[in-house]
C-alpha positions as CSV (number, residue, x, y, z in Angstrom):
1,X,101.7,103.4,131.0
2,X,104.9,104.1,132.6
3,X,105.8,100.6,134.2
4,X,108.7,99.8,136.1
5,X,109.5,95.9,137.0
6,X,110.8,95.7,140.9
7,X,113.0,92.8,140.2
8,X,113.4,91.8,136.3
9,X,114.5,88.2,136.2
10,X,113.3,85.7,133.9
11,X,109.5,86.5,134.9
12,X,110.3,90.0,135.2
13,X,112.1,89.9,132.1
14,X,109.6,87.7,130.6
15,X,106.2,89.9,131.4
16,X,108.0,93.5,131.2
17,X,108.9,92.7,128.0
18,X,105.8,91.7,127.0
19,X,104.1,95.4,127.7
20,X,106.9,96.7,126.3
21,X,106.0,94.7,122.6
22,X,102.5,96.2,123.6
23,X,104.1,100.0,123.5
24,X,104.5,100.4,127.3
25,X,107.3,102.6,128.7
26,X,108.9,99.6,130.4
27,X,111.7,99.8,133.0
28,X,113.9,96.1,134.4
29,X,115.3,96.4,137.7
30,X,117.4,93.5,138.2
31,X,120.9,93.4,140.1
32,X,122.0,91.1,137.5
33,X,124.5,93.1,135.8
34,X,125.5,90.7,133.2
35,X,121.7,90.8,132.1
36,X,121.7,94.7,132.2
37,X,124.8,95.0,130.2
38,X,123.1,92.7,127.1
39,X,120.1,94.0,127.2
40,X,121.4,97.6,126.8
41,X,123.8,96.2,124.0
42,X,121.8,93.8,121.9
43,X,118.1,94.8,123.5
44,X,115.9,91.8,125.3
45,X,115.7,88.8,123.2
46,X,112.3,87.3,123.8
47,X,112.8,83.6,123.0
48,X,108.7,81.7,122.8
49,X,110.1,78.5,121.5
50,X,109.2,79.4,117.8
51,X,110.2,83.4,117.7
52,X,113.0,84.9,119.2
53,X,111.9,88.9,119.1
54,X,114.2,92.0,120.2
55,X,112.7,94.7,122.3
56,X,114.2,97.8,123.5
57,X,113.3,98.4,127.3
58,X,115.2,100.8,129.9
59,X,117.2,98.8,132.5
60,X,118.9,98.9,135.3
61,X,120.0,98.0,138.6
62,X,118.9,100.6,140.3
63,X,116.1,103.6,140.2
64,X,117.6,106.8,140.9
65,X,117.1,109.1,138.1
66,X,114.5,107.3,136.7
67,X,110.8,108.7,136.7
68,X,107.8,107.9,138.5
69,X,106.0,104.6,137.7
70,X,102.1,104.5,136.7
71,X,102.2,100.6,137.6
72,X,105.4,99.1,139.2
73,X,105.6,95.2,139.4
74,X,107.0,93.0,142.0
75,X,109.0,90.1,140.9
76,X,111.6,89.8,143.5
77,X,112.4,86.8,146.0
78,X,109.6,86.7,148.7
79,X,112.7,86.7,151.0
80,X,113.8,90.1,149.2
81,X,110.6,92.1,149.1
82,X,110.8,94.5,152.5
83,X,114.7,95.8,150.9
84,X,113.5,95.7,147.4
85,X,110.5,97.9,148.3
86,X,112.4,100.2,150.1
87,X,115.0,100.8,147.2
88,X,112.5,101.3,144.6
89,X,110.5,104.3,146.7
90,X,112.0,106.7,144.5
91,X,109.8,105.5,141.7
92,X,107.2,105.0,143.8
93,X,104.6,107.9,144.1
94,X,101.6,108.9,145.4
95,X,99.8,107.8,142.1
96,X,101.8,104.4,141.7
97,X,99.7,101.3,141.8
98,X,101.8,98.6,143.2
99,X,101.0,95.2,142.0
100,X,102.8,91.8,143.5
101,X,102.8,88.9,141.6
102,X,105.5,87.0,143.3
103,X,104.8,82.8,144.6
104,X,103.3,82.2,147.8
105,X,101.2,84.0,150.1
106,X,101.7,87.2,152.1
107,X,104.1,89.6,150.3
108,X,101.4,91.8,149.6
109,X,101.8,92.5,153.4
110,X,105.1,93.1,153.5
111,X,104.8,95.7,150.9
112,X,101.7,97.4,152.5
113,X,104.2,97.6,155.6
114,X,106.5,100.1,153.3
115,X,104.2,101.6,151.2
116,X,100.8,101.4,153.0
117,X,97.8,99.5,151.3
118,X,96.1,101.5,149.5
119,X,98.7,101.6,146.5
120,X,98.8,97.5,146.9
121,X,97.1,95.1,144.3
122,X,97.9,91.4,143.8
123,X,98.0,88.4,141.6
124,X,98.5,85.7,140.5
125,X,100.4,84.5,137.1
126,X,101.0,81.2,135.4
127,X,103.5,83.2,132.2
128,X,106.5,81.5,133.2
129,X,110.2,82.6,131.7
130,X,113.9,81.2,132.3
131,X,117.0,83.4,131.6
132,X,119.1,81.3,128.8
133,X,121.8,83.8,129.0
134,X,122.0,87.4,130.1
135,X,119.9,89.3,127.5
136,X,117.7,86.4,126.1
137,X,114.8,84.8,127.8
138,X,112.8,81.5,127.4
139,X,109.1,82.5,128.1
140,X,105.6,81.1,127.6
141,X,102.3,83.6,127.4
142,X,99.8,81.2,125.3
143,X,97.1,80.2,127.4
144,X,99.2,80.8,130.7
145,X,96.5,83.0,132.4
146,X,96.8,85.6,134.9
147,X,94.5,86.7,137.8
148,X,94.9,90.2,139.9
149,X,92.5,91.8,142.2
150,X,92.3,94.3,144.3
151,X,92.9,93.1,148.6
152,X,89.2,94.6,149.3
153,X,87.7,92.5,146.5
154,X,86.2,95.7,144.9
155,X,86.6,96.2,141.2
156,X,88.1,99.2,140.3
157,X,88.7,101.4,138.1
158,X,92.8,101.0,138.4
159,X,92.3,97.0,138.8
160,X,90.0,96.7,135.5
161,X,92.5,99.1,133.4
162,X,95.7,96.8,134.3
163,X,93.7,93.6,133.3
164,X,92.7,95.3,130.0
165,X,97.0,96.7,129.5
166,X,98.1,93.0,130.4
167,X,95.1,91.3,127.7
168,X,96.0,93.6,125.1
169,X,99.8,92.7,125.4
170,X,98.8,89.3,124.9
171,X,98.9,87.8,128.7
172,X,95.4,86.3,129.7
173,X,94.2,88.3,132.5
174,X,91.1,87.9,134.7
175,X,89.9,90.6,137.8
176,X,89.2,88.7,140.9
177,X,87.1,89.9,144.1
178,X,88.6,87.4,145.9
179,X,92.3,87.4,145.2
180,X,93.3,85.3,148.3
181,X,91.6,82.4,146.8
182,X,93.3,82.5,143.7
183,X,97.0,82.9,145.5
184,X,96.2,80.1,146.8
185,X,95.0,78.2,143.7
186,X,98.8,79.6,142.4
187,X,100.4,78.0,145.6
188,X,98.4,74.4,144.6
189,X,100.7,74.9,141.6
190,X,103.8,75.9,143.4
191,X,103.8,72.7,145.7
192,X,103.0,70.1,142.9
193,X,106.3,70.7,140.9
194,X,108.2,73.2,143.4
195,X,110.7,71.2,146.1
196,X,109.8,67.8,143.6
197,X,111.5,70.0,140.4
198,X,114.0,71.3,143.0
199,X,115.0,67.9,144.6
200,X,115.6,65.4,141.3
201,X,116.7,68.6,139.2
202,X,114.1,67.1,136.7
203,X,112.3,70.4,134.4
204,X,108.9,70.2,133.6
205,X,109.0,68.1,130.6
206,X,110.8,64.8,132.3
207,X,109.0,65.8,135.7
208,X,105.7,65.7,134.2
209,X,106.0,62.0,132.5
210,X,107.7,60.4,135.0
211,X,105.4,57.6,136.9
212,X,106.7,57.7,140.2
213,X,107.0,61.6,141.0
214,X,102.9,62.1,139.4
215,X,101.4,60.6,142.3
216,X,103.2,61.6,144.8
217,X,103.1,65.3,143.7
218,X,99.1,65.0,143.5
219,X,99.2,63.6,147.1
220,X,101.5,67.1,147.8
221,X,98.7,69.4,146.4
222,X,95.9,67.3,148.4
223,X,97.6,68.4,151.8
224,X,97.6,72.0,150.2
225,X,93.8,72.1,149.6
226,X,93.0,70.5,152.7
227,X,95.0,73.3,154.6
228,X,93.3,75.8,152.2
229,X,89.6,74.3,153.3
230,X,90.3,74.6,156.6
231,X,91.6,78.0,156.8
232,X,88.4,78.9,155.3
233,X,90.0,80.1,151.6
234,X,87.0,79.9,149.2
235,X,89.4,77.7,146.6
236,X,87.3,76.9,143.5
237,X,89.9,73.8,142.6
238,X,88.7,70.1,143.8
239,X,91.0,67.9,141.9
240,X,94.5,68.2,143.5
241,X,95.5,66.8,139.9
242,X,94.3,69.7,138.0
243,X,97.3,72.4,139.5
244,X,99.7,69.2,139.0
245,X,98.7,69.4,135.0
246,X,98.4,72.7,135.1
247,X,101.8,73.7,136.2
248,X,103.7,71.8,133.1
249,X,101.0,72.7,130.5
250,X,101.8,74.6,127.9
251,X,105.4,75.4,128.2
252,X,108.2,73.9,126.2
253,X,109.8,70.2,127.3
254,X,113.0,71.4,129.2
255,X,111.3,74.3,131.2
256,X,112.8,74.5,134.8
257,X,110.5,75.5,137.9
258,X,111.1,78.7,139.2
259,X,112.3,76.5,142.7
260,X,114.7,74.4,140.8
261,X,116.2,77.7,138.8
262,X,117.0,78.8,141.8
263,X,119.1,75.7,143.0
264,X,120.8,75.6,140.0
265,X,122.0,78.5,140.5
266,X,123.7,77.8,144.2
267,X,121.0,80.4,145.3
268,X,117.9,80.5,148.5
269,X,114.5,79.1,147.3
270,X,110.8,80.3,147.9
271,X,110.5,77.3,149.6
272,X,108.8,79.0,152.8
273,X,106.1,80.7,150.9
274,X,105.4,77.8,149.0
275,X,105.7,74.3,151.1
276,X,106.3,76.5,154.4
277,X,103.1,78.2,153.9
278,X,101.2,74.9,153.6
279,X,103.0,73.3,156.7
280,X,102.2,76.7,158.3
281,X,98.5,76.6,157.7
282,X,98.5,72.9,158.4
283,X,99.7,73.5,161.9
284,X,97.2,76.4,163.0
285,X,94.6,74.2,161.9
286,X,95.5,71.2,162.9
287,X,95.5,69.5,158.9
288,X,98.4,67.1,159.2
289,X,100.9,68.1,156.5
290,X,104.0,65.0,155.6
291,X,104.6,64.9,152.4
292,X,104.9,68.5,152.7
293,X,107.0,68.8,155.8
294,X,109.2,66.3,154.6
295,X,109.5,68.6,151.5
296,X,110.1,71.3,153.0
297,X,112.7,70.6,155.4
298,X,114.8,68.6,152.3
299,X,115.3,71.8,150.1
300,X,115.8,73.5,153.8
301,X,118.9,71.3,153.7
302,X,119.8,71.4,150.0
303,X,120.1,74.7,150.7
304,X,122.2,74.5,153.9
305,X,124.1,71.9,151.4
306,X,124.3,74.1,148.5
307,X,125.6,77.2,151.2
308,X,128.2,74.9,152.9
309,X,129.8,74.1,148.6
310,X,130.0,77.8,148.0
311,X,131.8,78.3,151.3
312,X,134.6,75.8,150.3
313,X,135.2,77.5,146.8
């Protein structure tokens, strides 16, 4: 397939590179021009903790000249997706599925908005990736399974053949007829290590061992599922520890959360889709949400404090 990634950062990077190992015609997006410029020097290095492979895929930071895409993915900043849709529409045609596999809940609408539904499937993934340097990614695929569906629940013809392309290449992949369930079992996953990785700078190998943040963070993913309950989300997951294992599993010691990747880098959070969505939920329904709230409104302000820095530079 002819598969362009709206939005190639380290998951981007990580899963576009992984079709394109597979012998898919692979395209990054990403505005990151230091990553464009190594990967059209040295190729994508592809770093799994034991392997480091080189793959040749297009990239660029933009689309024009570039042909239609069979299957584009969204990877970009739930804040970013209404603008990023809107650039990539000259890749976007009549026969382009458009599949979202961004954090948090609701993107999927702001696509339809630009593009209209029918084109729009979504997903969830646990294949998680980090950008060492421009050009070379830290990514994990072993048992990190992904879940897509189509929004109707039906299972299609176009939904079945992008599970098969994504198994193939090695990523776990399920088909779902109730994808809003599993975004929300994703979110469970968000909220356990999200604003906590974010706040103590801590990746997932010190964050998952340390005795003080592991109760707490189940206690985070208990508001979530209660929330999810009583919204009426049909969420298969009981143990709020299970998302909090789950998150950390798998991938190598120093692994950052996608939330604390982007404090590191001076840059806005997800924090709105993820935490926000839960305090959100919490407050239609009337499921108290602290530990969340309280979560939520400290990255809020480590990104007000983070904002304020680059000002003074």
């Amino acid at each position: 397939m002819n598969v362009v990634v709206i939005g190639a950062g380290s998951l981007g990077s990580a899963i576009g590179g992984t079709l394109s190992l597979a012998g898919h015609r692979v395209l990054l997006v990403t505005r990151n021009e230091a990553h464009v410029a190594a990967i059209r020097a040295e190729g994508l290095r592809l770093d799994d903790g034991d392997t480091v492979r080189t793959v040749a895929v297009d990239v660029d930071t933009g689309y024009a000249g570039h042909d239609l895409a069979d299957l584009a993915i969204v990877l970009v900043k739930s804040f970013d997706t209404e603008a990023a849709i809107r650039a990539a529409r000259p890749v976007i045609g009549e026969r382009t599925t458009v599949l979202t596999l961004q954090n948090g809940v609701g993107c999927e609408e702001l696509i339809a908005d630009v593009v209209g539904a029918e084109p729009v499937v979504a997903g969830r993934t646990f294949v998680g990736g980090r950008i060492v340097e421009p050009g070379l990614v830290e990514y994990g695929i072993a048992g990190r399974r992904t879940t897509i569906g189509e929004l109707d629940g039906r299972r299609s013809e176009r939904i079945a053949h992008i599970a098969d392309m994504f198994g193939d290449a090695g990523m776990q992949t399920d088909v779902s007829d109730d994808i809003r369930s599993m975004m929300w079992e994703k979110l469970f996953v968000n909220v356990a290590t999200g604003a906590w990785s974010a706040l103590t700078r801590l990746p997932y190998g010190e964050l998952s061992v340390h005795p003080d943040v592991e109760p707490m963070a189940i206690a985070t993913v208990a508001e979530a599922m209660a929330v999810a309950r009583a919204l009426d989300v049909a969420v298969s997951t009981t143990d709020p520890a299970e998302p909090w294992r789950r998150a950390w599993d798998g991938l190598p010691y120093g692994f950052q959360a996608s939330m604390l990747q982007s404090v590191m880098k001076g840059s806005r959070t997800e924090v709105d889709v993820m935490h926000g969505a839960v305090c959100r939920g919490g407050r239609e329904t009337g499921v108290p949400t602290p530990i969340n709230d309280t979560l939520w409104a400290a990255v809020r302000g480590l990104e007000r404090h983070l904002t304020l820095a680059d000002d003074t530079t």
